[in-house]
N, C-alpha and C positions, 0 to 999 in steps of 0.2 A: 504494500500500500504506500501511495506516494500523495504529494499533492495535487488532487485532480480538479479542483475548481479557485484558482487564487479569485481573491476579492480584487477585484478589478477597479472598484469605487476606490475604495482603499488605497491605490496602488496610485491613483492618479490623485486624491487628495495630498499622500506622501509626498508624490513629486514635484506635485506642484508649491507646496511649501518648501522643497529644496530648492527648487529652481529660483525661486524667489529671492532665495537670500544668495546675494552676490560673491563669486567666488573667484573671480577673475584672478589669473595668476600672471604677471604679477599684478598687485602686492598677494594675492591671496586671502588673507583676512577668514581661514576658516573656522576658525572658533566660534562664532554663532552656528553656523551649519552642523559644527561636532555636536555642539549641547542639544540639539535638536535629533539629530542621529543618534545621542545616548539616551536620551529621555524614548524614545522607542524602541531600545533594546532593552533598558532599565523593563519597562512594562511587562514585560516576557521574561523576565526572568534573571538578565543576564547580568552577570558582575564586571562594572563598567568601570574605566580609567580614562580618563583625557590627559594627553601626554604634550607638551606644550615645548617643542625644541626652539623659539624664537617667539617674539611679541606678538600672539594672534595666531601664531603657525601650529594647528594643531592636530594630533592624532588620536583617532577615537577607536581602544581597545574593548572589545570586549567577549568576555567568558562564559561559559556555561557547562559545565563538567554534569555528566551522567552516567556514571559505573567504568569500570574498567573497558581501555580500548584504547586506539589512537589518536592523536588532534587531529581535526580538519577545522583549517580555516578558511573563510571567503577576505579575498581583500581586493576595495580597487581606490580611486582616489576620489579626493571631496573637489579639489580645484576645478576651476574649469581655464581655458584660453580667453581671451578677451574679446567681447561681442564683436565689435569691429560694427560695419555701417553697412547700409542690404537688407536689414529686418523689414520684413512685412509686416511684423508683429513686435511688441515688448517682447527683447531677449528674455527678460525676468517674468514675465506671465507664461504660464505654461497655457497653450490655445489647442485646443481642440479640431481639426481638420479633417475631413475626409479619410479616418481610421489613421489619422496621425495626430502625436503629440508633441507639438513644435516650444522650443525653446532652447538656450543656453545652460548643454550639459544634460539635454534630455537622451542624450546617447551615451556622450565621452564626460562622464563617466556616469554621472546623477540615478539617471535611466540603471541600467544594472547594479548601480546600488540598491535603488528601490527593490528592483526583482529580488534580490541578497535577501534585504530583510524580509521579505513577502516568505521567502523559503524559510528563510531561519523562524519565522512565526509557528510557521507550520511542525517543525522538527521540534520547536519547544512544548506546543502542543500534544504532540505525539512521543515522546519520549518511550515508550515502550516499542517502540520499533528500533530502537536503535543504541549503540553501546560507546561511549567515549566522551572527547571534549571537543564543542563545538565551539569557535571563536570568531571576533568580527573585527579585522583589519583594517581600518580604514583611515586612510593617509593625506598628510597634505602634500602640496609640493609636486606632484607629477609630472607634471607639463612641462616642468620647467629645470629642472636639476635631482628630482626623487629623493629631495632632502629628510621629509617626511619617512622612506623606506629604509633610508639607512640610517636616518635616527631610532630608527625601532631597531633594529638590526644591531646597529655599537650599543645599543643598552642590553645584552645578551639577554633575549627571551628564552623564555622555554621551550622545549623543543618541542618543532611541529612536525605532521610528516607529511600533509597531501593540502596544498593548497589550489584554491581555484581564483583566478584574477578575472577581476570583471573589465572587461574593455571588447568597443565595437567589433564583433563578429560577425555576423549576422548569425548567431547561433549555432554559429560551428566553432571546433576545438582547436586548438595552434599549440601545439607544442614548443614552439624554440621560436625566439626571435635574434636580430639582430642586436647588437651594441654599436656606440659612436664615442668618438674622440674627437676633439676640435684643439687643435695647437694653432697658436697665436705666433705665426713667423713675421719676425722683424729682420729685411732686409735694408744695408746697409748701402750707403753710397754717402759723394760726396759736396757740396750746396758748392753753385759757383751763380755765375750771371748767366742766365737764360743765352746773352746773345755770344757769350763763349762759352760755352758748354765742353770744349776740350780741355778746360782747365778742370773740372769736375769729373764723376761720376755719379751717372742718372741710376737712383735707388729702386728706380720702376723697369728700366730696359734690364737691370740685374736682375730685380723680380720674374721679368717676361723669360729670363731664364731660366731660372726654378721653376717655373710654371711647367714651362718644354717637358721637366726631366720628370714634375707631376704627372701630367698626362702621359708620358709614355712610362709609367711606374704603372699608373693604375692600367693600362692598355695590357702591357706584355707580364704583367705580376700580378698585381692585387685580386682585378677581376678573373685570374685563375683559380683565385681559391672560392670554391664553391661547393654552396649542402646542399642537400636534395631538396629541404624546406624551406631554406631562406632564401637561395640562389644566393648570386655572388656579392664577394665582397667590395670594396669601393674606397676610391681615394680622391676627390675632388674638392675644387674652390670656392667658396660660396661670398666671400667680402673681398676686398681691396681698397686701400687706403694710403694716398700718396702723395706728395707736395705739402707745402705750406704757402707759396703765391704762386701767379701768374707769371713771373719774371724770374723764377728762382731753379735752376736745376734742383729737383729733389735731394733729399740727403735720406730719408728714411721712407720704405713701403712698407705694411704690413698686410700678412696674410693672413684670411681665415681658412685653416684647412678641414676639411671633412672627412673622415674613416670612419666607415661602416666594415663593421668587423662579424664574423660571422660564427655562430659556435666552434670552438675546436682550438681557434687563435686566441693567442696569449696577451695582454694587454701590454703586459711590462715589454714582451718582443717586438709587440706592433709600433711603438713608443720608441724602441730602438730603430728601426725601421726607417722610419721619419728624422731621426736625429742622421741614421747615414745617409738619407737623401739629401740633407742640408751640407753635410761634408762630399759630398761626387757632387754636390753644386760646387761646392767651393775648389777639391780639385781639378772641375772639369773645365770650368769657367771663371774663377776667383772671386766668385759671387760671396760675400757676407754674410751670413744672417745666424738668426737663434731664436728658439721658441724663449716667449717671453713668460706664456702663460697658457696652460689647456684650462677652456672655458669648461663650466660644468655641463655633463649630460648627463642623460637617465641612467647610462652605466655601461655596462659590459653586454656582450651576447650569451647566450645559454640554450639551453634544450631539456627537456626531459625527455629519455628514452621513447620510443612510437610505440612498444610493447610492454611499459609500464602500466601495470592496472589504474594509476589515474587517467591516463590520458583513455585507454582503453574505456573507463566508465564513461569520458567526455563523450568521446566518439558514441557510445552507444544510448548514452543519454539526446545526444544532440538528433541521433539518426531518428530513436523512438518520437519524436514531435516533428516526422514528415520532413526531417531537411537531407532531401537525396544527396547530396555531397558534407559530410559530418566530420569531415578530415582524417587525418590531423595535419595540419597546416603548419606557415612560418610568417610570424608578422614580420615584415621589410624593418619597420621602424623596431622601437624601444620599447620597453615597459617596465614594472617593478617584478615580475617575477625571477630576474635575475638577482637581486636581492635575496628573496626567499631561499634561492638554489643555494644560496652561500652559504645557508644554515643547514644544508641537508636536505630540505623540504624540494617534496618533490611538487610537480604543478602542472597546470595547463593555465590557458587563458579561452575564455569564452564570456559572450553576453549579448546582448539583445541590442541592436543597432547596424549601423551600418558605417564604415569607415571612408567611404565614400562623401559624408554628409557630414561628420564630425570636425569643428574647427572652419566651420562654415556658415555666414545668415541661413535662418532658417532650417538651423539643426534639427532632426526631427526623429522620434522614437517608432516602429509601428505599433500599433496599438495590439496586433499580433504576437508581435516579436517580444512586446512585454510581455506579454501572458506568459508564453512557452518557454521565455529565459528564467519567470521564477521555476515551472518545473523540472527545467533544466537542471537547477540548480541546487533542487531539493532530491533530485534522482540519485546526483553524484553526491551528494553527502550522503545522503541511504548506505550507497554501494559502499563505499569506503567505510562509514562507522556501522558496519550492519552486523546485529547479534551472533 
């Protein structure tokens, strides 16, 4: 027995009081939204902490132990990205459409939170179905650097074993995602007067050469390493930043780099990687430069094995609610369950949405995809804490 009728009124009154309260990252500001996500796990039963690693920045844990067995926990994040301009609607009202439920975070991530708690209702209810400890994750900071996942993480929790991350699927299961690094190269060169320029060297034409040895790194290397779920890995440029006037040869460019790294690679290696492509700049060409700083990302890449029984319950959870293709998949991008991997805890990622629409005006949940992501979600904790 599972959950086979979630309260659907419920589900859209929840959301729509999340959606309400603003959660833009940055600044983030999730501490109303936590109090409010605890005060409905409070209800139910469950023994709750609000964890607070910055002014506002907070994470809402919470417990619920039922006889001997495993942890399973759900976690996905409270932040959302910032509305941005295009609404048809108040990003903050959640609006009703044509079997959609449109607003900011009604997917990424808001939307599968709710579905979370809708399951975790039900599992509190029913507690004679099932053996262990059921916990509630939820994080701030996603979007933006997973500050929130790794502050739970250096505060050594207790050990979990089978976690499930909510983010847009369209209710299918993903196994393994990618990781990113962003180093901040500062290429050097030297200021002269624009109209003798051979008394200087241009800090941008030295860049244009690093660039060169970029693209043909990620060409004939990078994009070789490749998983079956993420596909390949990647090395490219996303900012440039060069001059101080009109009249002045450059003295300094800076570069944003991009690596998407893919399970299997090693960070500390990939890091080296990048450190000797700055030096065969500099032998090849006497180009300058040095990372000055790696911006923060979501993290690392990961995987949980395809024939681990989580991912196997995803898969067969996700199939059981009519989704012909159930995975297991590889999200391109990032998320926190590379975090969790770090502890041991094994995982998938699934949830009701579509990644298509998320980070978008006009984000939108389906009113379907709600339904079937909270039993989704009530399936796979069955399977995993099952007597």
């Amino acid at each position: 027995m599972s959950l086979s009728s979630p309260d659907i009124s419920r589900m859209k009154r929840d959301l729509a009081a999340l959606v309400a309260i603003n959660t833009e990252n940055p600044p983030g500001r999730e501490r109303e939204a936590a109090e409010l996500i605890s005060a409905m796990l409070s209800e139910i039963g469950f023994d709750m902490t609000l964890s607070e690693y910055a002014p506002g920045r907070t994470n809402v844990i919470g417990r619920l132990e039922n006889g001997a067995g495993p942890c399973f926990a759900f976690n996905t994040h409270i932040d959302v990205v910032p509305a941005g301009e295009g609404w048809q609607q108040d990003p903050f009202t959640l609006t009703e459409r044509d079997g959609r439920l449109y607003g900011r975070g009604a997917c990424d991530a808001k939307g599968p939170l709710i579905a979370m708690i809708e399951a975790m209702r039900w599992l509190a209810a029913n507690r004679n179905d099932w053996s262990g400890t059921l916990m509630a994750i939820f994080v701030a900071d996603e979007e933006v650097a997973s500050e929130g996942a790794k502050f739970y993480v250096r505060e050594a929790p207790a050990h979990i074993d089978f976690v499930v991350i909510g983010e847009p699927t369209s209710n299918t299961t993903y196994s393994a995602h990618k990781g990113s690094l962003r180093p901040l190269v500062r290429v050097h060169g030297v200021t002269a007067h624009s109209g003798t320029p051979e008394l200087g060297e241009n800090a941008i034409f030295r860049a244009a050469q690093l660039l060169d040895l970029v693209e043909e790194t990620h060409q004939h290397t990078v994009r070789c390493r490749c998983h079956p779920l993420v596909g390949n890995a990647s090395l490219t440029v996303t900012r440039i930043n060069g001059g101080h006037a009109d009249n002045v040869l450059p003295g300094v460019c800076e570069l944003l780099l991009d690596r998407r790294m893919v399970p299997g690679e090693d960070e500390d290696a990939v890091k080296q990687e990048i450190q000797d492509l700055l030096q065969l700049a500099h032998d090849k060409f006497g180009v300058r430069s040095e990372i000055i700083t790696f911006k923060p990302t979501t993290g690392g890449a990961t995987e949980t094995d395809s024939d681990d029984p989580i991912v196997l319950a995803g898969v067969e959870a996700c199939a059981a609610q009519g989704n012909p293709e159930p995975g297991p998949f590889g999200f391109q991008g990032g998320c926190d369950l590379v975090h969790f991997r770090s502890l041991g805890t094994k995982g998938v990622i699934i949830g009701p949405g579509s990644l298509a629409v998320a980070h978008k005006p006009d984000e939108f949940i389906s009113i379907d995809e709600f339904i079937a992501g909270s039993k989704i979600y009530c399936d796979v904790a069955l399977k995993m804490l099952k007597r």
